[in-house]
C-alpha positions as CSV (number, residue, x, y, z in Angstrom):
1,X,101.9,88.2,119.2
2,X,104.4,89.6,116.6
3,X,104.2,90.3,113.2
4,X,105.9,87.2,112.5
5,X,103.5,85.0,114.4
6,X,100.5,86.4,113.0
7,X,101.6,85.9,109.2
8,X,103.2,82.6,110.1
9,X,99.4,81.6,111.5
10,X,97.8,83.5,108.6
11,X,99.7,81.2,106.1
12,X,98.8,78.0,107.7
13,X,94.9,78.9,107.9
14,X,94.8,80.0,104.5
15,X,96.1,76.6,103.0
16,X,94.6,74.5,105.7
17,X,97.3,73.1,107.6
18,X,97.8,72.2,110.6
19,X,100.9,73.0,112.9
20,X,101.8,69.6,112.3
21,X,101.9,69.5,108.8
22,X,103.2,73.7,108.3
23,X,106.4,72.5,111.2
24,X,106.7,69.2,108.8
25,X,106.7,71.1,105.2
26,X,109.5,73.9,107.1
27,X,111.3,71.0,108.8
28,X,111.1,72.2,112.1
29,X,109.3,70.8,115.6
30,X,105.6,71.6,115.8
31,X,106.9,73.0,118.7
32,X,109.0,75.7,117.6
33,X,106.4,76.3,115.2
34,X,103.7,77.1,118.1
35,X,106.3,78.9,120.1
């Protein structure tokens, strides 16, 4: 997992978002977002 991934993750978990709702608020696909 890179750098990227793991603050990307880090960010959603901290506000309590899901993938759905992080891919939503950055209009992209859930995903790209889980890619």
């Amino acid at each position: 997992m890179s750098v990227a991934n793991k603050n990307l993750k880090y960010l959603r978990k901290l506000r309590g978002w899901t993938q759905d709702e992080f891919a939503t608020k950055l209009n992209i696909k859930r995903s790209l977002l889980g890619a």
